[in-house]
BADRENMI-997364 format. One record per residue (C-alpha): x negated, z negated, y; chain; residue number from 1; residue in one letter. Coordinates in steps of 0.001 Angstrom, whole numbers. Each point is the difference from the previous one (the first is absolute). Layout:
N
atom xx->X zz->Z yy->Y c->A k->NUM r->a
...
***
This chain:
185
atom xx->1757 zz->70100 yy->-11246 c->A k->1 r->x
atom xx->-70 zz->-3477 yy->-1977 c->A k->2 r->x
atom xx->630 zz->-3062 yy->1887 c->A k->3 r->x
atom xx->-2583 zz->-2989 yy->-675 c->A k->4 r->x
atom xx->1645 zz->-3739 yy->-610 c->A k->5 r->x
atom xx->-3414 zz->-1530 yy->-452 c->A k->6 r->x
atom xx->-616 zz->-2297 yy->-3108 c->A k->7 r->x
atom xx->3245 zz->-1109 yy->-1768 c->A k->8 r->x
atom xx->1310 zz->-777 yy->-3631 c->A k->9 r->x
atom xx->2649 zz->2997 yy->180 c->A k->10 r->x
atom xx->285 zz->2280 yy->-3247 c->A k->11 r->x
atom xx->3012 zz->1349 yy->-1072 c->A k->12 r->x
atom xx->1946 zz->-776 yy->-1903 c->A k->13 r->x
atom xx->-1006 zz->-3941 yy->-498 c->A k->14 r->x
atom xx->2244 zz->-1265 yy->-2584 c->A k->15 r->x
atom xx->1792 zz->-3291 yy->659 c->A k->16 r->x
atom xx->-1065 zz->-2264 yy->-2909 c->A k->17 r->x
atom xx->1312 zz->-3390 yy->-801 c->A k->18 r->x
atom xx->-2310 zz->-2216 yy->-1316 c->A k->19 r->x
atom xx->1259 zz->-3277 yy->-1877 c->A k->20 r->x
atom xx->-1305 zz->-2753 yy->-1539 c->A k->21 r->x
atom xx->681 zz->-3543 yy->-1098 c->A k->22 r->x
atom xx->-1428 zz->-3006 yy->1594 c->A k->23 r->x
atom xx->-1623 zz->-2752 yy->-1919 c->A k->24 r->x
atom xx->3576 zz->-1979 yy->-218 c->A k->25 r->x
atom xx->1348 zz->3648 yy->-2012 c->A k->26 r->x
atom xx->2099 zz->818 yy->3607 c->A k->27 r->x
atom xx->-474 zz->3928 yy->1054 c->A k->28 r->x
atom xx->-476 zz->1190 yy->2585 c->A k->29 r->x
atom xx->-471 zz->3417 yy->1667 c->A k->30 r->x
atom xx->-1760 zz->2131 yy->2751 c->A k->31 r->x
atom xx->218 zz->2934 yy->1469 c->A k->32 r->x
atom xx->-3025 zz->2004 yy->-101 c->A k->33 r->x
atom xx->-935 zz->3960 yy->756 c->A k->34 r->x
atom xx->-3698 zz->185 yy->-193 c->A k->35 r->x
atom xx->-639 zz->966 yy->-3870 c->A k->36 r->x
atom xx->-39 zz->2038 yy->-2632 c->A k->37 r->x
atom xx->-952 zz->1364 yy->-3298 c->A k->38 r->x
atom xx->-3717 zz->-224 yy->-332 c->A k->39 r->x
atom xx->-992 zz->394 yy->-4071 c->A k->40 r->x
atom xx->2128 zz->1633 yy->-3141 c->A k->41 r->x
atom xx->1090 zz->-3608 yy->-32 c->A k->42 r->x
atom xx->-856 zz->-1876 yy->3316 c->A k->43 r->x
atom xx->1607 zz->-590 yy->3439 c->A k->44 r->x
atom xx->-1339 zz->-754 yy->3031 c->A k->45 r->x
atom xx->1389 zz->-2282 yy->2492 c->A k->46 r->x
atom xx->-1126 zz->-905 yy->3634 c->A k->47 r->x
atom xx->1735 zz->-3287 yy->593 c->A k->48 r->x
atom xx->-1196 zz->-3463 yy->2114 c->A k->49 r->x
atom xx->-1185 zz->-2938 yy->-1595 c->A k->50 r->x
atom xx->1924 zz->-1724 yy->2808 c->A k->51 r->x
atom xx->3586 zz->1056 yy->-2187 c->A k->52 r->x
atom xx->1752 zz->-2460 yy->-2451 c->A k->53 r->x
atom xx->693 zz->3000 yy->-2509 c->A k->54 r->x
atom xx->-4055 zz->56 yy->538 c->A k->55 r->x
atom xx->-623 zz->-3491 yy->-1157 c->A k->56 r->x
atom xx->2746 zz->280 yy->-3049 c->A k->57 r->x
atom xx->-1675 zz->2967 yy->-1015 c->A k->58 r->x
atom xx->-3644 zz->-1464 yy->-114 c->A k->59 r->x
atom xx->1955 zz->-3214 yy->-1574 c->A k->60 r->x
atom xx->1980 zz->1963 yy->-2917 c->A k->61 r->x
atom xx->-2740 zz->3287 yy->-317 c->A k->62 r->x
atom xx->3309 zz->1728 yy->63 c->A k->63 r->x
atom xx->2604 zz->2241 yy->2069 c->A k->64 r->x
atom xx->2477 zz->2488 yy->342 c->A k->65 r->x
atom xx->-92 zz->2991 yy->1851 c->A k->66 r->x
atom xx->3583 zz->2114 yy->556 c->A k->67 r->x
atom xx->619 zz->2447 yy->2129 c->A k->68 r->x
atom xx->2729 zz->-735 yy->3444 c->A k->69 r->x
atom xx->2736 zz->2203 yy->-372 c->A k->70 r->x
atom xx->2879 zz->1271 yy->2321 c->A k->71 r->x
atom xx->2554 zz->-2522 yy->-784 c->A k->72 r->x
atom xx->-2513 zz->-3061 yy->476 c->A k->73 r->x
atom xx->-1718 zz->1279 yy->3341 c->A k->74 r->x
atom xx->1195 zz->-3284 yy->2000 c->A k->75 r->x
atom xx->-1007 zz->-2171 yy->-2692 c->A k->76 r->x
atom xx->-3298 zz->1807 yy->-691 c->A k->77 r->x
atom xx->-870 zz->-76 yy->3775 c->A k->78 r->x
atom xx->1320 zz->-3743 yy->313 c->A k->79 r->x
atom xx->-2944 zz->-904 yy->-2868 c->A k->80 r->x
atom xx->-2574 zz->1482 yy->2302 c->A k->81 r->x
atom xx->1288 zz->-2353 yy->2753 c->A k->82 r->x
atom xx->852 zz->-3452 yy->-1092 c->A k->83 r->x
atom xx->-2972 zz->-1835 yy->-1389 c->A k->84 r->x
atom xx->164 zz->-1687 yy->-3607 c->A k->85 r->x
atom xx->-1790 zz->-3294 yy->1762 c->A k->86 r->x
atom xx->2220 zz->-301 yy->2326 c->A k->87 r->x
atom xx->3505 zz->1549 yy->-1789 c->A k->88 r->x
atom xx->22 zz->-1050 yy->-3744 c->A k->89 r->x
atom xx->3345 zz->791 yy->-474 c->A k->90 r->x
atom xx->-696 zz->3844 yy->1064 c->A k->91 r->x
atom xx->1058 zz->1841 yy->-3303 c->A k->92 r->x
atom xx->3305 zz->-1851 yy->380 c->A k->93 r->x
atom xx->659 zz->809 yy->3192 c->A k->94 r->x
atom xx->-559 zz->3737 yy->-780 c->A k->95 r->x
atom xx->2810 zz->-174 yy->-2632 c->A k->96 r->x
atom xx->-3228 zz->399 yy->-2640 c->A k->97 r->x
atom xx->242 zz->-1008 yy->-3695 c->A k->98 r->x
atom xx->-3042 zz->-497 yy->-2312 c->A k->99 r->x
atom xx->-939 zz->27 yy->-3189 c->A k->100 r->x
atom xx->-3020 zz->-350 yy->-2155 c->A k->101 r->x
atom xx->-2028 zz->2981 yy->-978 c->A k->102 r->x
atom xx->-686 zz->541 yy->-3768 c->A k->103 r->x
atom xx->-3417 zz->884 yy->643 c->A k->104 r->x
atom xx->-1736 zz->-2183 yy->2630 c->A k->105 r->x
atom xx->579 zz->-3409 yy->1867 c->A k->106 r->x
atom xx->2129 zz->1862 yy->2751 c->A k->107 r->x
atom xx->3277 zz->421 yy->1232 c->A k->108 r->x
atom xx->2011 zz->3080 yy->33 c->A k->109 r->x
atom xx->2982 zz->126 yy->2583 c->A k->110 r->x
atom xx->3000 zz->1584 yy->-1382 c->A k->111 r->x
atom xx->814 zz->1903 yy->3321 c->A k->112 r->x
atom xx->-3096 zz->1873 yy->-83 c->A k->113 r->x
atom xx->656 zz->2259 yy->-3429 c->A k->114 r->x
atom xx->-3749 zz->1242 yy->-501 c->A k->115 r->x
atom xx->-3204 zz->-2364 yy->231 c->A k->116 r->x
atom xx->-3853 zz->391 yy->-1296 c->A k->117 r->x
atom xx->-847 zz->-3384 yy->-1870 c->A k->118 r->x
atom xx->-3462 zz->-832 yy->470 c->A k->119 r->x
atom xx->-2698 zz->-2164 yy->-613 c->A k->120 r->x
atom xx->-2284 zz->-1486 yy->2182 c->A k->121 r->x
atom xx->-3800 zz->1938 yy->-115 c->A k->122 r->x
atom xx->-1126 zz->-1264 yy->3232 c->A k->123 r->x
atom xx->333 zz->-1019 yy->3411 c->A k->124 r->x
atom xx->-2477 zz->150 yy->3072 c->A k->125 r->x
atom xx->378 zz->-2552 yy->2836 c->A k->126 r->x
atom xx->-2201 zz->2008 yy->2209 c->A k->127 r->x
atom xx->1868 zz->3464 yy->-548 c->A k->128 r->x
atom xx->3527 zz->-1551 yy->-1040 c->A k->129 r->x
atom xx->-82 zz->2447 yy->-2881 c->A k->130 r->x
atom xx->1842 zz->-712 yy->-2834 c->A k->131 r->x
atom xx->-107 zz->1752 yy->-3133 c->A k->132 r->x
atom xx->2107 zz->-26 yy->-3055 c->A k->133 r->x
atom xx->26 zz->1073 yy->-3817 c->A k->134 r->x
atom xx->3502 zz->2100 yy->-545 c->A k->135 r->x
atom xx->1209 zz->-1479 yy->-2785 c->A k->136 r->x
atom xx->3466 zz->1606 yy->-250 c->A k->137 r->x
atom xx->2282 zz->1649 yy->2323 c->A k->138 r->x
atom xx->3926 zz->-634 yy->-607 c->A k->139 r->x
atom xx->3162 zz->1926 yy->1623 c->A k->140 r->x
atom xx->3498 zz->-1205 yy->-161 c->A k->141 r->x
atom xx->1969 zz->3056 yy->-1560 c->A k->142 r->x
atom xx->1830 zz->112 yy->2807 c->A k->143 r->x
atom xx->-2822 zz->2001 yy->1177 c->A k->144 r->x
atom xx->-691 zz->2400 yy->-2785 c->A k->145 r->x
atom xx->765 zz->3480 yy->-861 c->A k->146 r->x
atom xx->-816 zz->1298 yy->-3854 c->A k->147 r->x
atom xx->-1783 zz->-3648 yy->-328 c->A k->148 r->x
atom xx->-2299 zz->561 yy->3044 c->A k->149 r->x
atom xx->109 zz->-1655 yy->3460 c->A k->150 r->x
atom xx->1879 zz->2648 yy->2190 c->A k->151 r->x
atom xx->-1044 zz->-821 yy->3932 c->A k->152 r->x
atom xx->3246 zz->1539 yy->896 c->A k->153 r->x
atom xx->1865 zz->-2638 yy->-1451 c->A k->154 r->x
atom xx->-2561 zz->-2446 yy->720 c->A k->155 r->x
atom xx->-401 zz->880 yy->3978 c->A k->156 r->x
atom xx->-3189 zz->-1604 yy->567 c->A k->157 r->x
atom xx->-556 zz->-184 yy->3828 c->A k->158 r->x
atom xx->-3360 zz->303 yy->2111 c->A k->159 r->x
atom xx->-1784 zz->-2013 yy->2821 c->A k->160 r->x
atom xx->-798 zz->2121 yy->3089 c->A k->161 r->x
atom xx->-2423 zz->-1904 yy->1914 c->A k->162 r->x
atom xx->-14 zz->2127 yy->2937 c->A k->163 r->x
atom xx->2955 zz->-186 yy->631 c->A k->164 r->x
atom xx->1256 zz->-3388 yy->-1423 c->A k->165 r->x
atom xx->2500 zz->1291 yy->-2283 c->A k->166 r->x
atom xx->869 zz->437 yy->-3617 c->A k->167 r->x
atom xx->926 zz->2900 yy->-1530 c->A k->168 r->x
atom xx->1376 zz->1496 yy->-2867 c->A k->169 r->x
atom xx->-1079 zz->2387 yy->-2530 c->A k->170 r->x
atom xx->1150 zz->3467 yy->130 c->A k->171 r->x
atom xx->835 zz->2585 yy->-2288 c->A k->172 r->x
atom xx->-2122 zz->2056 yy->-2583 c->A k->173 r->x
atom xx->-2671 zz->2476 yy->1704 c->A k->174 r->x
atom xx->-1709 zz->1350 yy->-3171 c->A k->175 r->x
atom xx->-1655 zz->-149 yy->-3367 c->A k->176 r->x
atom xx->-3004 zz->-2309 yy->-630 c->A k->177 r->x
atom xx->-2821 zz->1340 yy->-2015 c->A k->178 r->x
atom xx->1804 zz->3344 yy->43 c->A k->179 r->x
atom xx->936 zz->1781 yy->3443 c->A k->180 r->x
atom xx->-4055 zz->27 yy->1020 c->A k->181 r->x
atom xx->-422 zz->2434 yy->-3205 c->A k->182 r->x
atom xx->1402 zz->2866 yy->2287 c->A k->183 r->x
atom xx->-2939 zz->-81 yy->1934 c->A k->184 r->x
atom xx->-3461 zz->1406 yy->-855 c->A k->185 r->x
***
């Protein structure tokens, strides 16, 4: 028997993204932000309010950065999604956060997040509060790789559970994409 929990944004698992931008003064800032995703071969989707500074900076600069929370930033990546940019400017610093310019777009990348998605701005709808972006390169600090790809075991990207409040982190290898459905059939 299934239990019914009515109307509610829960899938699993619902990534914790960091979005950052800079403002029109060239001062990131960052957000916290679970409701997105890849949407096109080159395209993410983000569901974000217009009511957010990173918002604003974004529509400014038609640029942000996207990395993934991971294990060892969990208080800083939750403390993002709580303090406001309007009313906390200095909320990057008081994470222990340091930026730096990406190559590719006018965005900031934070060096204590070691994989991000630099994007573009496509579009953003005040009604829906989606926000869409052009992938224009993804980076990894080699900390991260294995044989010159991102390896999440050493990047330990962690997970929102909105049912239960929590984040949580990735887990270990459970099979073989494209491959292990060839058995059946």
């Amino acid at each position: 028997m299934r239990k019914n929990f009515g109307a509610k944004p829960i899938l699993y698992p619902q990534p914790v993204f960091i979005l950052a931008a800079y403002d029109e003064n060239g001062i990131p800032n960052a957000m916290n932000a679970a409701w997105g995703g890849i949407s096109e071969e080159n395209e993410i989707t983000m569901c974000i309010g217009a009511d957010h500074k990173t918002t604003a900076n974004i529509l400014s600069r038609k640029a942000f950065t996207v990395s993934m929370g991971t294990v060892d930033t969990v208080a800083a990546c939750d403390y993002v999604g709580i303090a406001s940019g309007i009313q906390t400017p200095d909320k990057l610093a008081k994470c222990g956060w340091h930026t730096f310019p990406s190559d590719f777009v006018d965005a900031p990348l934070i060096d204590e997040l070691p994989m991000a998605v630099e994007c573009r701005l496509k579009s953003y709808d005040l009604e829906t509060c989606r926000l869409v972006g052009e992938v224009v390169n993804v980076c990894a600090d080699e900390t991260v790789l294995t044989d010159g790809k991102i390896d999440p075991k050493k990047l330990r990207p962690i997970v929102f559970d909105g049912m239960n409040h929590t984040y949580l982190s990735l887990g270990e290898k459970v099979g073989d994409a494209f491959a292990d459905g060839n058995t059946i059939g």
